[in-house]
N, C-alpha and C positions, 0 to 999 in steps of 0.2 A: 679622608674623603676628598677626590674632587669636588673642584668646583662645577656647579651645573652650568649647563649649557640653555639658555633663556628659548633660545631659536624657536622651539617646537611650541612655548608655551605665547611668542610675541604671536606669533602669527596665528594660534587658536585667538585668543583675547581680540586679537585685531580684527577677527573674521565672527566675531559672536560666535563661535563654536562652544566656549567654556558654558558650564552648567556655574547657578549660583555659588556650591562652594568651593569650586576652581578659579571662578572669578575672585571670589574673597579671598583666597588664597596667595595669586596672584597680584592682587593690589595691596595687600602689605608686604610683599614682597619689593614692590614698585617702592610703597613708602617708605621704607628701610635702606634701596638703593638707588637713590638718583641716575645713577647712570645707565640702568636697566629702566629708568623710566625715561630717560630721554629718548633711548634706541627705542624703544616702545611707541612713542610721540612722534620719530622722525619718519620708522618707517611705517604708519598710518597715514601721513601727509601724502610718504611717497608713494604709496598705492593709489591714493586720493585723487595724484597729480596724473597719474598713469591713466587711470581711469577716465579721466575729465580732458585728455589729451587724445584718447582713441576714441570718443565720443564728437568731439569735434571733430575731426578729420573723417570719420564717420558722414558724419551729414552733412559736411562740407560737399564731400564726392556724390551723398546724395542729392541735395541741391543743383550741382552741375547740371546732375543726370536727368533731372526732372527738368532745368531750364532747358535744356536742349530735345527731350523728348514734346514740349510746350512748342517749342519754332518746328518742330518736324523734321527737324535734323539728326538724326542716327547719329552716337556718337563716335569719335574714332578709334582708331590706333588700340592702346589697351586698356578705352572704357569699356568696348565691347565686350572684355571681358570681366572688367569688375561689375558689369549686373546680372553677372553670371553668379560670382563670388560674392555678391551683395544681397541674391537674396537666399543665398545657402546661409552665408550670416545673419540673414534675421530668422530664419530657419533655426540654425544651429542656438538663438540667443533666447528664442522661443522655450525649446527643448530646455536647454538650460536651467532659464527661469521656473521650469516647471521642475528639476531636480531640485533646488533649491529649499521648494518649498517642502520635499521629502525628507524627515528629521533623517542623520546618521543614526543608525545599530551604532547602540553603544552597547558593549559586551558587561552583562551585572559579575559581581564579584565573583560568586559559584560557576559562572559561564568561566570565564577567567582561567579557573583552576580547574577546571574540568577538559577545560581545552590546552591549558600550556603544561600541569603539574604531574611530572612522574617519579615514582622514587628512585634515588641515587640506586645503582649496582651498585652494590655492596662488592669491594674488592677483597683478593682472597687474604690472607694473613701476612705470608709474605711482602705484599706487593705493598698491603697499608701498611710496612716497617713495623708492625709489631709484632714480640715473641710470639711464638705458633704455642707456646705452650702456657700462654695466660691462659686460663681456663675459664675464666672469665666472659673476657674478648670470644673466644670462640661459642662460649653458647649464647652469648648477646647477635654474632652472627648467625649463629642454624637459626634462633628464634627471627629474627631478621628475613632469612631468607623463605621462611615460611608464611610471613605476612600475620605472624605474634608480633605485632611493634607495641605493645604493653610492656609484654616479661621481657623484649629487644629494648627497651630504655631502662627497667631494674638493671640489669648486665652495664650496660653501654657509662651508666650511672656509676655503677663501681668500679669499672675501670678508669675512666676519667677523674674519680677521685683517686686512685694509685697512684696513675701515670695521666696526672694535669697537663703536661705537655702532650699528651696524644690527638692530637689536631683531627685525624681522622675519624676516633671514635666521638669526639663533640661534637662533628659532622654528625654521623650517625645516630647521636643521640636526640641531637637536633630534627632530624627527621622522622625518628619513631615517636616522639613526643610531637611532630605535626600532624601522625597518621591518628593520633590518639587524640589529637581536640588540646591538649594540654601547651596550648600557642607562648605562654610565657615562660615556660620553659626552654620551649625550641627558640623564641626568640634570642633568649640567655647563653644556649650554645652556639648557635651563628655568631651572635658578634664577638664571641670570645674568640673564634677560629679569624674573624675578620682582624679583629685587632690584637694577634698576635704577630700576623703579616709576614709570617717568612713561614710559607708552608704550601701545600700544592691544594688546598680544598679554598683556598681564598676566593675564586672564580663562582664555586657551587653554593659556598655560604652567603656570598651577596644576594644570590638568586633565589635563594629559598629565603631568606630574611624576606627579601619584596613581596614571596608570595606569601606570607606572611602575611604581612601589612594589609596585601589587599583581602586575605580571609577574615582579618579581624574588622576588618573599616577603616583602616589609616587612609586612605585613600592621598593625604596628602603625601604624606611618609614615603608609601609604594612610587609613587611619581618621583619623589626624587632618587628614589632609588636605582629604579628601572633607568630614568635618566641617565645616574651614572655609570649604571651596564650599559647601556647602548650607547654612549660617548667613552666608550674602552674598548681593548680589546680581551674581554670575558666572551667565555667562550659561549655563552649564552645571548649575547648582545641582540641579536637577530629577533630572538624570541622577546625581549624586552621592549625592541623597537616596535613591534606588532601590538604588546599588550595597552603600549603607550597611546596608540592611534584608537583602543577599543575600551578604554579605560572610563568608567562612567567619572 
């Protein structure tokens, strides 16, 4: 496993984005590593500082503006045009504050999977390097490809107990036992295809373990997960960085 990447999670926590148990999740996380709670701590300040620094110069310039609109002096050069710019930003900070108060769509579990989860193509016999003549494998595929992902995991089952190094079909297994509700099981075949690590389904088994996660409720689990698809290069990563931003 990489190591996660804290980024996305400092700056929800920092901005009260997180829900109660992202937050709890998050602060023992903190209290486990110090130095994710310092970077936590430092860049809080520094938004702080940022903050409290465009706010001053802010009404600094407003102040000017009013003293000199008080003596009846128009002002010059290019204030004339920061009270142009001055009240588009209180315009724009209006606006703002009114999005603010609109909670984000957070996308529920079922949305999730309904919007990111499709089943793997089944590749043909050849192409997943297994014998054309396991007879096995091949009716675990026709069942497969007719959306039997039942009698597609008895088959898928007994080949994998044959041929245990077959990476693809515990892919596959993995997914006909998702389409069937039977999550502990597909769990069991992902990470067996993850932590064998020399094989070509590594990419798909991270990604359906996540979706995983989030149909059962891990909801912690899934976040680190997706994390670590979208801080790689899985071919999924894109899709993981999306679920990550709609993730309740």
């Amino acid at each position: 496993m990489k190591t996660i990447d804290f980024s996305y999670f400092i700056e929800r926590y920092n901005a009260g984005e997180m829900d109660e148990s992202e937050k709890l999740w998050f602060q023992k996380e903190m209290d486990g590593n110090p130095e994710l709670k310092a970077e936590t701590e430092l860049r809080r300040k520094t938004d702080e500082a940022l903050k409290k620094r465009d706010i001053i110069n802010l009404r600094e310039k407003l102040v000017l503006i009013e003293n000199q609109a008080k003596t009846g002096k128009p002002p010059r050069g290019p204030w004339r045009e920061f009270i142009r710019y001055a009240a588009a930003f209180a315009g724009v900070a209006v606006l703002a504050g009114g999005l603010l108060l609109i909670p984000k769509h957070r996308l529920s579990n079922d949305e999730i999977i309904d919007k990111f989860y499709s089943p793997y193509d089944a590749p043909a016999p050849s192409r997943a390097g297994t014998i054309v003549s396991n007879a096995d494998y091949n009716l675990a595929l026709e069942y497969y490809k007719v959306k039997d992902y039942r009698s597609a995991a008895v088959y898928f089952s007994k080949v994998i107990k044959d041929e245990p190094r077959n990476m693809n079909s515990w892919l596959m297994n993995g997914i006909s036992n998702f389409e069937v509700s039977n999550y502990p099981e597909a769990k069991s075949s992902f990470e067996t295809v993850i932590e064998d690590d020399n094989n070509l389904y590594i990419d798909h088994a991270q990604w359906y373990l996540g979706l995983c996660y989030i149909k059962t409720g891990e909801l912690e689990k899934a976040r680190q997960q997706m994390t670590v698809i979208g801080n790689s290069e899985n071919v999924h990563r894109k899709e993981a960085r999306k679920i990550l931003k709609g993730i309740k």
